[in-house]
C-alpha positions as CSV (number, residue, x, y, z in Angstrom):
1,X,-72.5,-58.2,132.8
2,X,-71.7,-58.3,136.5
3,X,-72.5,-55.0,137.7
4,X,-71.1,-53.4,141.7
5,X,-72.1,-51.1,144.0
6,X,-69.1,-49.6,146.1
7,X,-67.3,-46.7,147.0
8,X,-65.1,-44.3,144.3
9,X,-62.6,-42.0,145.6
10,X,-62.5,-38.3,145.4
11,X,-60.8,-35.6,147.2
12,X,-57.5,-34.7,147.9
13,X,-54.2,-36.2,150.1
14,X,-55.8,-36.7,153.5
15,X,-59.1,-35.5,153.0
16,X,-61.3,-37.7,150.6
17,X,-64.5,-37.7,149.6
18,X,-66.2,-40.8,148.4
19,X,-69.5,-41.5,145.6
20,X,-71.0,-44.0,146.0
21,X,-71.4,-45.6,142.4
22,X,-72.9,-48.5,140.3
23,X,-69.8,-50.1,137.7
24,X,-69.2,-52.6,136.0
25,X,-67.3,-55.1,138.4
26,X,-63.9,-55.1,135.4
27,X,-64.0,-51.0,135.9
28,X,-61.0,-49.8,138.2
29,X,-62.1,-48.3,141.5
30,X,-62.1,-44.8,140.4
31,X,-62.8,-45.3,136.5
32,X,-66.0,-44.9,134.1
33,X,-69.5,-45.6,136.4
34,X,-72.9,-46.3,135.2
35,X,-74.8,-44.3,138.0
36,X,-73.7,-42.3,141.0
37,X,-76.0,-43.0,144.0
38,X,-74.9,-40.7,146.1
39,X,-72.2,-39.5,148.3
40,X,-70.1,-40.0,151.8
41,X,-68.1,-37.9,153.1
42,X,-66.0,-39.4,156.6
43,X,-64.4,-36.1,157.7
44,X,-67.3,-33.8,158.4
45,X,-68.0,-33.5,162.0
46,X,-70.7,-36.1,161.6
47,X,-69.9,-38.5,158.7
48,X,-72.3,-37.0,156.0
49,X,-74.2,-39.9,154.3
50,X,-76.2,-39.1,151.1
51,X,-78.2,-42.1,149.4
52,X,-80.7,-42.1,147.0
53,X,-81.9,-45.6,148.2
54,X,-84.7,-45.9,146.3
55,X,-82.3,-46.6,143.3
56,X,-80.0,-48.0,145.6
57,X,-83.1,-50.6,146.1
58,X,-83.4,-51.3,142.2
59,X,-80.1,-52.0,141.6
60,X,-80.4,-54.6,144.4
61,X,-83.2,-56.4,142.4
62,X,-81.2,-56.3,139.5
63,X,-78.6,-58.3,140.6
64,X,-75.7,-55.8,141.6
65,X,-73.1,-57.1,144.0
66,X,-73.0,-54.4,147.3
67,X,-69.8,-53.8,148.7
68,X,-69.9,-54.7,152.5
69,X,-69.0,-50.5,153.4
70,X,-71.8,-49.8,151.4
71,X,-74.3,-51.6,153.1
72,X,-72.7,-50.2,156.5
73,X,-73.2,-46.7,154.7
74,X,-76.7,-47.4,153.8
75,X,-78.2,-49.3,156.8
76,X,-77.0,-45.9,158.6
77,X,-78.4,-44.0,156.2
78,X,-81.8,-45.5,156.9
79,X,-81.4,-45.5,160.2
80,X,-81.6,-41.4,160.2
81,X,-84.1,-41.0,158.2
């Protein structure tokens, strides 16, 4: 089982929201999930990164393939703290 972490889409027209989730890679973008791992939201006045990187960090060992705007999203999300 190939699992991914990337980005699913919330929100409404013109103002999304996005979760950052673990799925199976065969899921659709916004479909079923095995773990959310947090949230990012690009229209606040500073783009609001939320990260529970520890699990983020687990997943890694395990094998899951990281989208490459979630490892933009996390390395700032380091970065702050």
């Amino acid at each position: 089982m190939s699992t991914n972490i990337r980005l699913m889409r919330l929100g409404k027209k013109k103002a999304p929201y996005y979760r950052v989730v673990v799925a199976h890679s065969r899921n659709a973008r916004d479909g079923a999930y095995i773990e959310n791992l947090g949230t990012y939201r690009p229209i606040e006045a500073k783009d609001q990164i939320m990260i529970d990187v520890n699990r983020y960090d687990e997943w890694v060992k395990l094998g899951a393939i990281v989208s490459q705007t979630v490892k933009q999203l996390v390395a700032k999300a380091r970065a702050a703290v």
